[in-house]
ZAKOLDREN-40703 format. One line per 2 residues: number of its first residue (from 1); their letters; for each residue y negated, z negated, x of N, C-alpha, C. Coordinates in Angstrom, 1 decimal. Layout:
REM ZAKOLDREN-40703
NUM> a> Y Z X Y Z X Y Z X; ...
***
This chain:
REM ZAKOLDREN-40703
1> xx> -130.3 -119.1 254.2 -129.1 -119.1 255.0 -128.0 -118.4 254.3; -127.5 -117.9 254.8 -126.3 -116.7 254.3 -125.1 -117.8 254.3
3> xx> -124.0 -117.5 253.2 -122.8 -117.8 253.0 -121.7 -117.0 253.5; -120.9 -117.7 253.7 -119.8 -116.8 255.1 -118.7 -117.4 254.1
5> xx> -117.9 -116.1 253.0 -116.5 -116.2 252.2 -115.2 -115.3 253.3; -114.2 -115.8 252.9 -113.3 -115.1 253.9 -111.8 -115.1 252.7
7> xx> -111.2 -114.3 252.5 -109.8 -114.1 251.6 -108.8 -113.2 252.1; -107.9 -113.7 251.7 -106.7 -112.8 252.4 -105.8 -112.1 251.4
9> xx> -105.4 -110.9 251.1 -104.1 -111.3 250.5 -102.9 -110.1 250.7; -102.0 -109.7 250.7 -101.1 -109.0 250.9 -100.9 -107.8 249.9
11> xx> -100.9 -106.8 250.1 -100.5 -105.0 249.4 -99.4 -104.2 250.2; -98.8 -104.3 249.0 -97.3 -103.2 249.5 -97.9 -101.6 250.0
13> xx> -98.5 -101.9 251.1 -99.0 -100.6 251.3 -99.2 -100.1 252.6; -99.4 -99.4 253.2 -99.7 -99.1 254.7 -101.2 -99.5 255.2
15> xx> -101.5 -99.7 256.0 -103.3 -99.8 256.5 -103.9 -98.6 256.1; -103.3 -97.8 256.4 -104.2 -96.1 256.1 -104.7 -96.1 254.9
17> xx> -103.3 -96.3 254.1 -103.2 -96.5 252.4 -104.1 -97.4 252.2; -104.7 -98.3 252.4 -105.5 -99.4 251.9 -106.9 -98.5 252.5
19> xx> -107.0 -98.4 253.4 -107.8 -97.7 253.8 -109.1 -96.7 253.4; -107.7 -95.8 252.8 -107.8 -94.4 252.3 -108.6 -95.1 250.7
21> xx> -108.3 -95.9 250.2 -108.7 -96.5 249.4 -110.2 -97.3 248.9; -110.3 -98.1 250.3 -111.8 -98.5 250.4 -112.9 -98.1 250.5
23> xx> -112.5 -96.4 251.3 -113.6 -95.8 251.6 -113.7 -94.7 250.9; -113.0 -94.5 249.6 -113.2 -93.4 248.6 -113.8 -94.1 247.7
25> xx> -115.6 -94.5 248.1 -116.4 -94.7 247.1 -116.8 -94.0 245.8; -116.6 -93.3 246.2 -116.7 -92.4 244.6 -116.1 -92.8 243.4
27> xx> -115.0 -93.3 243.7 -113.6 -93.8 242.5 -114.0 -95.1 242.6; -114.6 -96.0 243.1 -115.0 -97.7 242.9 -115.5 -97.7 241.5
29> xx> -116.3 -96.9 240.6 -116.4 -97.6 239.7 -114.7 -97.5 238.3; -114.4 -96.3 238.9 -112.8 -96.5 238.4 -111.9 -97.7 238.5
31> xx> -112.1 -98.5 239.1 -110.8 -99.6 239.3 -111.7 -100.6 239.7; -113.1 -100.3 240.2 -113.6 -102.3 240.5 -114.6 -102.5 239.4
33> xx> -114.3 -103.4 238.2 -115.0 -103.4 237.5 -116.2 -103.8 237.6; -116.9 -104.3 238.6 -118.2 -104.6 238.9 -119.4 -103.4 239.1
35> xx> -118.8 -102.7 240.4 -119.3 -101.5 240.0 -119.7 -100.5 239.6; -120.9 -100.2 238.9 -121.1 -99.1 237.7 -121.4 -97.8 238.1
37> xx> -122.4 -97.8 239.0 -122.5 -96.3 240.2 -122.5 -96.7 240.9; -121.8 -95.7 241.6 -122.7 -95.2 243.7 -123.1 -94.2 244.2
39> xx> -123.6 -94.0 244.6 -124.0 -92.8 245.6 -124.4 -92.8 246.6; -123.6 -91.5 247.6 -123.6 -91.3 249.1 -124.7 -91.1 249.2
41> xx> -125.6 -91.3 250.5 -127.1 -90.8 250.3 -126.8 -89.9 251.7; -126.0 -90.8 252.9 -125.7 -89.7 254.5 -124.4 -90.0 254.2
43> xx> -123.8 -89.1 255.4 -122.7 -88.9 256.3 -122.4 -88.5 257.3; -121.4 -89.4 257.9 -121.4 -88.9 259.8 -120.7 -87.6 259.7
45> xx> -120.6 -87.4 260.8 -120.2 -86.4 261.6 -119.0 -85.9 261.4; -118.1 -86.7 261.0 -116.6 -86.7 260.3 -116.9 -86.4 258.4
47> xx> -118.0 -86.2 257.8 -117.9 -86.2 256.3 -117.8 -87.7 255.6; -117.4 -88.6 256.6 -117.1 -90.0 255.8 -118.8 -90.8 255.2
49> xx> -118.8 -91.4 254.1 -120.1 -92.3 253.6 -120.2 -93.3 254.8; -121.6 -93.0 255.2 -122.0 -93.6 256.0 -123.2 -94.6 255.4
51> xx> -124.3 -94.3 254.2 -125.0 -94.9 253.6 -124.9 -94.9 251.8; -124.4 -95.6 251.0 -124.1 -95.8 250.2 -125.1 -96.9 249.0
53> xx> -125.6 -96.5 248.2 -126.1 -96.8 247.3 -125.1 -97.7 245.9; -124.7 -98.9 245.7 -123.7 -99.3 244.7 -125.3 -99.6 243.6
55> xx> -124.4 -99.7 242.1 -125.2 -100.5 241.4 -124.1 -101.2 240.5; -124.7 -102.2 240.6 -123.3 -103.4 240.1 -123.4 -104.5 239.2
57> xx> -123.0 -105.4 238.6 -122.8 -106.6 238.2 -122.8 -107.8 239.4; -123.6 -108.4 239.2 -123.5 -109.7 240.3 -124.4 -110.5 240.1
59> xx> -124.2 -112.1 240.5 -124.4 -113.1 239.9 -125.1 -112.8 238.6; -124.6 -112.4 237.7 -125.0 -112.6 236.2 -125.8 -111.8 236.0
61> xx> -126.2 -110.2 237.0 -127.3 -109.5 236.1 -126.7 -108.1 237.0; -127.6 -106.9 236.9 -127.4 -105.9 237.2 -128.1 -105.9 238.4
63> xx> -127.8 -105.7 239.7 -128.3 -105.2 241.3 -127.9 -103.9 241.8; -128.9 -103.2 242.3 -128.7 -102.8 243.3 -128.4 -102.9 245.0
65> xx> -127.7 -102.5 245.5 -127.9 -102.8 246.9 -127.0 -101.3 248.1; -128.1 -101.4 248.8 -127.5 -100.0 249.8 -126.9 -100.6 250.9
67> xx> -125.9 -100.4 251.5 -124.5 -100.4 252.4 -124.8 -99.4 253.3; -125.1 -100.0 254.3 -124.5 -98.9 255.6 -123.4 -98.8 256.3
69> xx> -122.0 -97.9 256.5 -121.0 -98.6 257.3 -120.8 -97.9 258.4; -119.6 -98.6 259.1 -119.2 -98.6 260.3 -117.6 -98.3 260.2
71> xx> -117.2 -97.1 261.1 -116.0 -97.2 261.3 -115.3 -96.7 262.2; -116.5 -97.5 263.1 -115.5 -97.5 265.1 -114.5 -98.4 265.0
73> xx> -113.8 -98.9 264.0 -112.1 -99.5 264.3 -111.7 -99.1 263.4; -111.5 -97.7 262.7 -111.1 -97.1 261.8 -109.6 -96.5 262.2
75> xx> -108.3 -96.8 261.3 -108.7 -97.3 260.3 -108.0 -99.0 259.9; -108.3 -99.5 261.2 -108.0 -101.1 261.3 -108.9 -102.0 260.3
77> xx> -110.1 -101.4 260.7 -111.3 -102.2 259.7 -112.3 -101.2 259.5; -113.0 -101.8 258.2 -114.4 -101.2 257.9 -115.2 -102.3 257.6
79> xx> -116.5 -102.0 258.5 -117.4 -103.3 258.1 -119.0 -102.1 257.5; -119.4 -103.3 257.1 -120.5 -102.6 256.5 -122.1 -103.9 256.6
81> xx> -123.1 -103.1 256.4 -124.3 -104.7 256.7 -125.1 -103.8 255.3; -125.8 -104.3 254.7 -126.9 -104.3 253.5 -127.9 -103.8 254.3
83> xx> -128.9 -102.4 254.0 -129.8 -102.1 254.7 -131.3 -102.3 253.2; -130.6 -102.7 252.3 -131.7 -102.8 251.1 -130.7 -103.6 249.5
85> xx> -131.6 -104.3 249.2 -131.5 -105.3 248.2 -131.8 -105.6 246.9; -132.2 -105.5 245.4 -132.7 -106.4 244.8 -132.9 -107.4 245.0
87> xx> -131.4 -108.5 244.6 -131.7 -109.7 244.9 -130.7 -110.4 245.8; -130.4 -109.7 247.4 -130.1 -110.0 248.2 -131.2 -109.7 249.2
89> xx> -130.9 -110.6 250.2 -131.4 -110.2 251.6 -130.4 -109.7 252.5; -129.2 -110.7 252.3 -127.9 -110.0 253.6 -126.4 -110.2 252.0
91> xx> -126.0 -108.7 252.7 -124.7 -108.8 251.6 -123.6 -107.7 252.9; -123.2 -108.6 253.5 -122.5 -108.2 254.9 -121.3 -108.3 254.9
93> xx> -120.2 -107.4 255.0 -119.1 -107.6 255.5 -117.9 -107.1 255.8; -116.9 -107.1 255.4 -115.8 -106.1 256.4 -114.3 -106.7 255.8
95> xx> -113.5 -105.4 255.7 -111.9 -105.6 255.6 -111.6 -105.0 256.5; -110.0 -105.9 256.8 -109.4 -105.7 258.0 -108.0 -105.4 257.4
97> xx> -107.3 -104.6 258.1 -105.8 -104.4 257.7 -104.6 -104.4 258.7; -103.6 -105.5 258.2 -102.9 -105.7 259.5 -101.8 -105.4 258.8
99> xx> -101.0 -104.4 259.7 -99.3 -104.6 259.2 -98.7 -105.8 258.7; -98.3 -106.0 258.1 -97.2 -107.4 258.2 -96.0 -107.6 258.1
101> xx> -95.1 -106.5 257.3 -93.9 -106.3 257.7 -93.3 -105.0 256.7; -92.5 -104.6 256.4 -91.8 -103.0 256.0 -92.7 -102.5 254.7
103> xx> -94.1 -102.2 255.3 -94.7 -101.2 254.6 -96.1 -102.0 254.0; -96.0 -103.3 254.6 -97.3 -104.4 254.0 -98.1 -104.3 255.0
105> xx> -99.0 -104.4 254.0 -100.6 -104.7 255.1 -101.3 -106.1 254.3; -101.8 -107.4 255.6 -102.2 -108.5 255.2 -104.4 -107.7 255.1
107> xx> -104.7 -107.5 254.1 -106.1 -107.6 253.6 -106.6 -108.7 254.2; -108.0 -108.8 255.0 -109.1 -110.1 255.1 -109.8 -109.4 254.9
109> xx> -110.9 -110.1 253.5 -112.0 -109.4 253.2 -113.0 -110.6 253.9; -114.1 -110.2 254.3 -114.9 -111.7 254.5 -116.8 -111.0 254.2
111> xx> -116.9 -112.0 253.9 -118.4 -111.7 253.2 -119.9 -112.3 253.4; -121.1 -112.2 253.8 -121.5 -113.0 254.6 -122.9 -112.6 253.3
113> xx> -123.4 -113.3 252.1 -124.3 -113.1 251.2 -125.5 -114.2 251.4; -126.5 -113.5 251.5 -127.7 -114.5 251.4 -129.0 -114.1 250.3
115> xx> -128.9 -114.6 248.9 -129.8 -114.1 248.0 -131.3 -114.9 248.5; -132.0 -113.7 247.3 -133.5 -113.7 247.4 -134.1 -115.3 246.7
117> xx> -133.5 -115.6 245.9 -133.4 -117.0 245.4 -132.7 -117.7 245.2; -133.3 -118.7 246.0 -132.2 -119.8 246.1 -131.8 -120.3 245.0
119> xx> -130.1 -120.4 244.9 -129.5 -121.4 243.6 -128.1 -122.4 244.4; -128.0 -123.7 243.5 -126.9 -124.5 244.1 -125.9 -124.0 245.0
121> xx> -125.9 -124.5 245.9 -124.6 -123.8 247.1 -123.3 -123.8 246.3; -122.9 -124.7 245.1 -121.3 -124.6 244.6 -121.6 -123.7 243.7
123> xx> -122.6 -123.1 243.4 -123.0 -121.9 242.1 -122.7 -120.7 242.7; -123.5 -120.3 244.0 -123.1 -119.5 244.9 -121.8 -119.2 245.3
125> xx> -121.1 -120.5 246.4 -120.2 -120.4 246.6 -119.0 -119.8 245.8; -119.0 -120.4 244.1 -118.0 -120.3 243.4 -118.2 -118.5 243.2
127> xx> -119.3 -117.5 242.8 -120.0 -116.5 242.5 -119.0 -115.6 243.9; -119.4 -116.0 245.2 -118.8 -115.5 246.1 -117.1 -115.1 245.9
129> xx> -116.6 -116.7 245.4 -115.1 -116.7 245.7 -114.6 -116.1 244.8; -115.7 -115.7 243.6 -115.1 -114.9 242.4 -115.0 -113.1 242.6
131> xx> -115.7 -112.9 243.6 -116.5 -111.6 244.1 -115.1 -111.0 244.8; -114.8 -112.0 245.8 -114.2 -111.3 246.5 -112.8 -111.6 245.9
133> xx> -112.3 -112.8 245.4 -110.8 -112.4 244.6 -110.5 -111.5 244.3; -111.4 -111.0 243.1 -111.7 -110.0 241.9 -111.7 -108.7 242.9
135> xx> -112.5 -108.7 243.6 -112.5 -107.3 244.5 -110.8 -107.2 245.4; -109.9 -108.0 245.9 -109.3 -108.2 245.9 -108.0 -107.7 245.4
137> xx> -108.2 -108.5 244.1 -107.1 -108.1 242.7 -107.1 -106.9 242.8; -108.5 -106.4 242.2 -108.4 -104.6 241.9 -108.3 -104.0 243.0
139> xx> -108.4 -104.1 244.5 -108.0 -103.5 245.5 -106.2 -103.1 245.4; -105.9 -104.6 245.4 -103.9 -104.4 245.4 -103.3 -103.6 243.6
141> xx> -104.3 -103.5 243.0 -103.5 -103.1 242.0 -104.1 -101.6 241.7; -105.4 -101.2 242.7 -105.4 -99.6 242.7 -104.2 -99.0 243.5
143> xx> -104.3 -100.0 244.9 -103.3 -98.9 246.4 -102.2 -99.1 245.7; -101.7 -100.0 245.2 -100.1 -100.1 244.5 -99.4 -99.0 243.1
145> xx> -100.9 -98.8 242.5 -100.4 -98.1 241.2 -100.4 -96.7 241.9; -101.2 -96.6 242.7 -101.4 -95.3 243.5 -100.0 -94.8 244.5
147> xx> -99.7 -95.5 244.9 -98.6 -96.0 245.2 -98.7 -94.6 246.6; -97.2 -94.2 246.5 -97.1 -92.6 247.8 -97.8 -91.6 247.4
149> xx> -99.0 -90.9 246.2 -99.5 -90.0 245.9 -100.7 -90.3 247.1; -101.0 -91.4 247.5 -102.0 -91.8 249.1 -102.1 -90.7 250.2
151> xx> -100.3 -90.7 250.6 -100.1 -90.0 251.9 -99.6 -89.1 251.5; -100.2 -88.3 250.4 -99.6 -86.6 250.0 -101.2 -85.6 249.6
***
């Protein structure tokens, strides 16, 4: 059974700007320290990663896992679903970006993970809430240091 994480948190930055951010996989292992490689394997029709290969840090060892995404509500949200695993079966999910007031955008990352072996649901859970904080953190403190060189 998959676990369903959901976090919020606030960046002095435009939706675009956060945006412009998420989906410049190339630079993820620059600022998310989990991340070691990626690589684009397709792309739509627009140039954007459509199938992405990460290799990462998670629960306590090195994984692979390939991402396929979506961005018919672009650039409100990007969601993405796991098309292949190590030691996941589903590692699913999506940020959304909402205005919130002179130049902020409120982040919801939410996360839907179901590994290949089962371990304690508060082991998992805690692994999850650490996942996406941390992915979080380094999200507001790339778009922020990056600051207006975004929209130039």
């Amino acid at each position: 059974m998959a676990e369903h994480t959901t976090q919020r948190l606030t960046i002095r930055a435009t939706p675009e700007q956060c945006f412009e951010v998420v989906t410049d996989f190339e630079r993820y292992p620059d600022w998310a320290s989990d991340i070691k490689d990626v690589q684009i394997v397709e792309r739509d029709p627009e140039g954007r990663a459509r199938t992405v290969i990460f290799r990462a840090a998670a629960f306590g060892r090195s994984t692979t896992i390939t991402l396929e995404y979506d961005y018919s509500d672009a650039p409100r949200s990007l969601t993405w679903a796991q098309t292949r695993g190590d030691i996941t079966n589903r590692y699913d999910g999506a940020y959304v970006f909402e205005q919130s007031g002179a130049g902020d955008t409120e982040v919801t990352y939410t996360l839907d993970v179901e590994l290949r072996v089962p371990i304690p649901g508060f082991v998992k859970r805690r692994a999850e809430s650490r996942i996406i904080g941390t992915a979080l953190r380094q999200l507001k403190a790339r778009v922020e240091g990056r600051g207006a060189s975004l929209t130039q």
